[in-house]
C-alpha positions in Angstrom: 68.2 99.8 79.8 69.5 96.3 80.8 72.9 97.5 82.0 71.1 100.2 84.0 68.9 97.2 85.5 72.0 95.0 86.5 74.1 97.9 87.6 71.1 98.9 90.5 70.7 95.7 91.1 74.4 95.4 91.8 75.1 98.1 93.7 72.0 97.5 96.1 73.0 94.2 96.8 76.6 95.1 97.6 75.1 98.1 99.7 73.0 95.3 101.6 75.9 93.1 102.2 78.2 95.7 103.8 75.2 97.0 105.5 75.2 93.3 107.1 78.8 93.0 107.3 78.9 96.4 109.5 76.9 95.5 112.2 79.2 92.0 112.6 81.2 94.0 115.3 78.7 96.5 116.5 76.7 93.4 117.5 79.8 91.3 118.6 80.9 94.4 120.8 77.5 94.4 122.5 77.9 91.1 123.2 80.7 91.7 124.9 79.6 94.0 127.1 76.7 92.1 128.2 78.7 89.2 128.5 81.0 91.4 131.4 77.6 92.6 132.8 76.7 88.5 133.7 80.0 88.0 135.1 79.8 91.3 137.1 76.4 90.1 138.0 77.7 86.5 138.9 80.2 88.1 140.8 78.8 90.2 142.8 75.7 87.2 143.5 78.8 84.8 145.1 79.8 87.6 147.3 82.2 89.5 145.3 82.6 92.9 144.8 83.3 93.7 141.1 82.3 96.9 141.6 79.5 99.0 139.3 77.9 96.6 136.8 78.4 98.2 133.7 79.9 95.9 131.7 83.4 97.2 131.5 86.2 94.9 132.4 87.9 97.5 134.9 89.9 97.2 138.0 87.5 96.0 140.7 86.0 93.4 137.8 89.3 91.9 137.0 90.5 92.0 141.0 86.7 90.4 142.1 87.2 87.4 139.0 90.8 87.0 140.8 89.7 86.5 143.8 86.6 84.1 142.6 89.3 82.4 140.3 91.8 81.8 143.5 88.6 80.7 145.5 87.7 78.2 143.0 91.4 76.9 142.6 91.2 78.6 138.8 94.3 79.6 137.0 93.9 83.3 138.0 94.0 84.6 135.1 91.5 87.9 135.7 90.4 86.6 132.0 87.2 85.7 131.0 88.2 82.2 129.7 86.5 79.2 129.5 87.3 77.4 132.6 85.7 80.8 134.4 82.8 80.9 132.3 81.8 77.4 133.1 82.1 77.5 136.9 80.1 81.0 137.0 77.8 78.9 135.0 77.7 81.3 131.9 77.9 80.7 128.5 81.1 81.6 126.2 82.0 84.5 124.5 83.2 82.3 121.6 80.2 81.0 120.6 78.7 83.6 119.8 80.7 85.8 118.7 82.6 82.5 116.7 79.2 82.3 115.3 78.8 86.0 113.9 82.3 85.7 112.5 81.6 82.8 110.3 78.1 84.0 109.4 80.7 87.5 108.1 82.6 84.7 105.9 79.8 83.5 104.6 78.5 87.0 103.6 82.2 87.6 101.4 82.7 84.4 100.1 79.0 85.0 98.3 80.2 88.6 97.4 84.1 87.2 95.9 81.7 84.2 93.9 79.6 86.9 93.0 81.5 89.1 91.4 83.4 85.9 89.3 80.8 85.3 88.1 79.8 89.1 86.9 83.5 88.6 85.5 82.6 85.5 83.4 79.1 87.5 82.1 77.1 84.9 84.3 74.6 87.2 86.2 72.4 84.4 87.0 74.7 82.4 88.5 76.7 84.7 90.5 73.0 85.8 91.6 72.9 82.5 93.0 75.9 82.5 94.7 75.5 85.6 96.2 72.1 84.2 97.3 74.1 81.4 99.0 76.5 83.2 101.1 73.9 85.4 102.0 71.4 82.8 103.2 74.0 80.9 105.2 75.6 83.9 106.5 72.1 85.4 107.3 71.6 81.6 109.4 74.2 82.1 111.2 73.9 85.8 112.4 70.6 85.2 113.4 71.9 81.9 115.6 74.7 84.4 116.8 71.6 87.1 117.7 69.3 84.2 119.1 72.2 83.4 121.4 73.5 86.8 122.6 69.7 87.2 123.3 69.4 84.1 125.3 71.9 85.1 127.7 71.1 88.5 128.8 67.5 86.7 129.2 69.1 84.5 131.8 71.4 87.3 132.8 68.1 89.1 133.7 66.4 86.1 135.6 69.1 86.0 137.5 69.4 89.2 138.9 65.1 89.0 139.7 65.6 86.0 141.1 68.5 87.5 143.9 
C-alpha cells in the first residue's frame, strides 16, 4: 500500500512538471508574436508601413524596421535586437523569454535531484528538492508571464492612445 502511495505521488508530480515544462515555449512563442505586433504597431505609429499587424516578421515588417533602422542611423539589421528595441522604446525579447528559460532549469534540476534522491531511498528529501526547483522555477515563469503581460498592456495603450 505504501509503494502504491509513492508511485502516484510520483507519477503526478512528474506529470505536473512536464505539464509546466510544456507550456515554456507555447508561452515564449506567444511572446514572440506579440513582441512583432509592438514593433509593427511602433512602426507603423512613426510613419512606417510594416504592413498588416499580425505579428509575423514578414517582408513589409523586416523592409519598414530597415527603413526605421537607416533613419535612426541603426546597424540595419531588419532584426529585432536590442539597439532597435530601445529606440522604438520597447522592452526586450530576452528578458522574458531569458526569464522563462531559467524558470524551465529550475523545473529539471528539481526533477534530476528528485529522482537522486528516490535513487538513494530518500523520498523526503528528494520531495524537497523537487519542491525547490519547482518553487523557484514557478517564481520565475510567473515574473516571465507578469512581463509578457505588461507589454502587450502598453502595447495596447499605445495604439488607444494614436
Amino acid at each position: 500500500m505504501f509503494k502504491h502511495h509513492w508511485m502516484t505521488t510520483i507519477l503526478t508530480a512528474g506529470a505536473a512538471g512536464f505539464l509546466a515544462l510544456s507550456l515554456v515555449p507555447l508561452a515564449s512563442a506567444t511572446k514572440q508574436n506579440q513582441q512583432v505586433e509592438n514593433v509593427q504597431q511602433a512602426l507603423r505609429d512613426k510613419g512606417y508601413n510594416p504592413g498588416p499587424i499580425n505579428g509575423v516578421m514578414g517582408p513589409e515588417t523586416r523592409q519598414a524596421l530597415a527603413q526605421y533602422q537607416k533613419a535612426q542611423d541603426l546597424p540595419v539589421t531588419q532584426r529585432l535586437d536590442a539597439k532597435t528595441m530601445d529606440s522604438l522604446g520597447l522592452p526586450r525579447a530576452s528578458s522574458v523569454g531569458a526569464t522563462y528559460k531559467t524558470g524551465g532549469h529550475d523545473f529539471a534540476t528539481g526533477g534530476t535531484q528528485f529522482g537522486r534522491k528516490i535513487g538513494e531511498d530518500r523520498p523526503l528529501a528528494a520531495f524537497k528538492e523537487l519542491g525547490k526547483g519547482t518553487g523557484t522555477g514557478g517564481a520565475k515563469i510567473g515574473q516571465g508571464t507578469a512581463k509578457a503581460v505588461s507589454a502587450a498592456a502598453k502595447a495596447v495603450a499605445r495604439a488607444f492612445a494614436a
